[in-house]
Structure formats: structure tokens, C-alpha cells
C-alpha positions in Angstrom: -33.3 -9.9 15.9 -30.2 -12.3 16.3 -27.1 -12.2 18.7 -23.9 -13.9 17.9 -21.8 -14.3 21.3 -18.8 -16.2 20.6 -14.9 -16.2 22.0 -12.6 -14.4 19.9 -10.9 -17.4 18.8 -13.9 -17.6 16.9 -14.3 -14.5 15.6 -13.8 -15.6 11.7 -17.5 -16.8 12.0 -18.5 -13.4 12.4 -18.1 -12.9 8.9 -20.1 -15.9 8.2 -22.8 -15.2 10.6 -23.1 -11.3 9.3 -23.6 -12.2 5.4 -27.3 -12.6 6.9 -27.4 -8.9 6.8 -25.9 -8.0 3.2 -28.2 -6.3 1.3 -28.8 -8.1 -1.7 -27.9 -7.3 -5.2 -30.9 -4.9 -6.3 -32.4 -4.3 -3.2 -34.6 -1.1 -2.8 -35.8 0.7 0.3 -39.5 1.8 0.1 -38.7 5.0 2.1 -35.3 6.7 4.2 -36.8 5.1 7.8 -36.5 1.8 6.1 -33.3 2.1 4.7 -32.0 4.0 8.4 -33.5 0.7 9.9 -31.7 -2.0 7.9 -28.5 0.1 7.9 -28.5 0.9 12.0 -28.9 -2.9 12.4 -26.4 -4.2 9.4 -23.9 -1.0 11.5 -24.7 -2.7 14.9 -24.2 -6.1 14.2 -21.9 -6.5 11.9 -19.8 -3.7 10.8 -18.8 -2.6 14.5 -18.8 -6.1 15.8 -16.1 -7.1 12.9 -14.0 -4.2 13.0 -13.6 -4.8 16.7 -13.3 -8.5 16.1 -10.9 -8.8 13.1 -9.7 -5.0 12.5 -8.8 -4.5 15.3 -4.9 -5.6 16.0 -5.5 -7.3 19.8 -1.9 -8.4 19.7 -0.3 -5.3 18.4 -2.4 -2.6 19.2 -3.8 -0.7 17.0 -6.7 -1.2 14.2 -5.8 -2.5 10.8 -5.3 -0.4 7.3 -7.8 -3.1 5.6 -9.8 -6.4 5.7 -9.5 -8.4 2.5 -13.0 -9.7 0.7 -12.2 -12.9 3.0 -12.4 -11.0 6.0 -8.5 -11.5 6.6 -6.7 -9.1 7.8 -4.4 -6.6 5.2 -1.0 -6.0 6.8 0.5 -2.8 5.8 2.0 0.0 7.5 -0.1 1.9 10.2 -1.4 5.5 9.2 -2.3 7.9 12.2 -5.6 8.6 10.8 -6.8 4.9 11.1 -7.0 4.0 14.8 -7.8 7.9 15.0 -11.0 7.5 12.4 -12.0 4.1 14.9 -11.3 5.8 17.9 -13.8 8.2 16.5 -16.2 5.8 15.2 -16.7 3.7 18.1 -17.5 6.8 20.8 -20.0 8.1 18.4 -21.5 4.7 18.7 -21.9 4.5 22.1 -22.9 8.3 22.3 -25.7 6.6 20.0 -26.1 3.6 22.2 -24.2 1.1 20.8 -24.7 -1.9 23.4 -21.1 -3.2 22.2 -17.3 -2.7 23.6 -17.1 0.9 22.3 -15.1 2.1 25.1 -12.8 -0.7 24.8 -12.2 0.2 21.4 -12.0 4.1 22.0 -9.4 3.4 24.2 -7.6 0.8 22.3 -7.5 3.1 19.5 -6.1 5.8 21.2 -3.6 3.7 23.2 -2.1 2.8 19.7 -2.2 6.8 18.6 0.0 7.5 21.8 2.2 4.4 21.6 2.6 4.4 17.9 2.5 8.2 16.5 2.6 10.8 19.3 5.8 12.7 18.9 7.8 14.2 21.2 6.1 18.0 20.2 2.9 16.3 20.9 1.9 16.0 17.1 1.6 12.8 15.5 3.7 11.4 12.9 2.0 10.1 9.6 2.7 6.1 9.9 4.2 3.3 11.8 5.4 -0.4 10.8 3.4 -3.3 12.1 5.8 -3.4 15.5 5.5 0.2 16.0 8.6 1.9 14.9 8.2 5.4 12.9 8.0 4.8 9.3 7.0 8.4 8.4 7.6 11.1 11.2 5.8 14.4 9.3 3.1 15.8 11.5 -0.3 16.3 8.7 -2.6 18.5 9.3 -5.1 15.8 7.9 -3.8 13.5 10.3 -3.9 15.8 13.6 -7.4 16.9 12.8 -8.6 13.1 13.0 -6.6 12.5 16.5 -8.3 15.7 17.3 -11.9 14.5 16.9 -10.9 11.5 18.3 -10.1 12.6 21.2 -13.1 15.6 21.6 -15.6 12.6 20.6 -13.8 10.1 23.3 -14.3 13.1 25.9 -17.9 13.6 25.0 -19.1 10.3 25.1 -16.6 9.9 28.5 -14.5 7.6 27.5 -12.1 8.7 29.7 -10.4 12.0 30.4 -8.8 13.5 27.2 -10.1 17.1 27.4 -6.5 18.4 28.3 -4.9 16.2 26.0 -7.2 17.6 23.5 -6.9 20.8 24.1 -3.1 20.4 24.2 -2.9 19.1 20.5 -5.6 22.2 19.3 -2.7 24.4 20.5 -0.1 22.8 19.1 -1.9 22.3 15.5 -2.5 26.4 15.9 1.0 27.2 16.9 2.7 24.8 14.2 0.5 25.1 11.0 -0.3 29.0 11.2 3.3 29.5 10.8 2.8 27.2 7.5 0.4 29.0 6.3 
């Protein structure tokens, strides 16, 4: 029942502010509506709002491999499937009605998978350093099938237009790992 506004130079009392809604050791829900309710609202208000907050690379682009217990940032190199998997998250959120930045995050996430990973095939290469440059240029199927329901769940919840882009990787994941196969 609480909103936290606060500039982003602030954003390390989110943390602080969102241990309010931690369930506590032992806790027990007395049925699966209560335990949707307290998880929607701890999902809402904390998890999305940190990740966007302090997951999220605002300077680099991108979303971060990891948040330490402290709620600083892990720096590590940059996997595909990670801004893919928030790109993801984030449009399902707002196709569920998330009242947050979800489309700045969608697109921020998928800014990173073109700037970062795309490849010249149109595949995306398995992991970047912190500044960008290719660190591992193999194409995983794992990987493409992440950037792939990024983008279809970005489309859906119109985040943009990414339908032919989409539909452009689908091909390219056909043509390239059926030969594999």
C-alpha cells in the first residue's frame, strides 16, 4: 500500500525501503490467493522496481549478470540471454499491468541485444565485456531462443515493432541449427 518515488541517484534506498516486503523466515500462506497476493505486490514493488533501478546498466546499456546480497552491482561479462530474459520479463509485466517503466526496460534490453550481440548473420553471439566488445562470438540455440521470446513478447505487449525482426531470427535459427542437427 506504499510508493517509493525517488531520483535515481537514490536508488540504493530502494533496497532499504523494499526489505518491508521480505517474507520473513517461516512464513506460511493460509491458501495460493494469499501467497499470489503477497508475491504480485513483493514482484511489483520491489523486484521490478530494483532490477530496473540497480540491474539495469543506465551507463552502459544493458542489464547486469548479478546483484550482490548488498544490492551492488556484480560486474562480469555480459551473456545474451540476460538482457534477453529482462527484455522478456518486463513486457510480460506490462501485458499484466505493471504501472512501472516496462517499456523503457523492454527497449533498453533489446537496445543492448542489438548493440552488444547481434552478429552480422543476424544470430547473437554468446557474451560481451562490460564496454561491449565480443567476448564469445558462437551463436546458442539457448541463447537465440531467449532473444526470440524477447522480441515476440516485446511485439505482443507493443513495445515497439519487432515482428519482422522476430520473424527474421525464427528463420535464421531454422536455416542454421537444422543443418546441426
Amino acid at each position: 500500500g506504499a510508493v517509493l518515488v525517488c531520483d535515481l541517484s537514490r536508488s540504493q534506498g530502494v533496497k532499504a525501503a523494499g526489505e518491508h516486503f521480505r517474507i520473513p523466515p517461516g512464513r506460511r500462506f493460509a491458501d495460493i490467493v494469499q501467497a499470489r497476493a503477497w508475491l504480485g505486490e513483493w514482484l511489483y514493488l520491489q523486484a521490478l522496481p530494483l532490477w530496473w533501478s540497480l540491474g539495469a546498466d543506465h551507463e552502459n546499456g544493458g542489464f547486469r549478470e548479478a546483484l550482490g546480497a548488498d544490492g551492488e552491482p556484480v560486474e562480469r561479462v555480459r551473456r545474451a540471454r540476460v538482457p534477453a530474459r529482462q527484455a522478456y520479463v518486463y513486457a510480460a509485466s506490462g501485458l499484466a499491468g505493471w504501472k512501472g517503466p516496462w517499456r523503457q526496460a523492454v527497449n533498453h534490453g533489446l537496445e543492448a541485444l542489438t548493440g552488444r550481440h547481434r552478429r552480422e548473420d543476424g544470430l547473437y553471439a554468446a557474451k560481451s565485456s562490460l564496454d561491449g566488445a565480443a567476448v564469445d562470438r558462437e551463436a546458442y540455440l539457448y541463447d537465440q531462443a531467449f532473444v526470440l521470446l524477447a522480441l515476440a513478447t516485446a511485439q505482443t505487449a507493443s513495445a515497439g515493432e519487432h515482428e519482422a525482426e522476430a520473424l527474421a531470427l525464427l528463420d535464421r535459427i531454422e536455416t542454421t541449427f537444422r543443418a546441426r542437427i
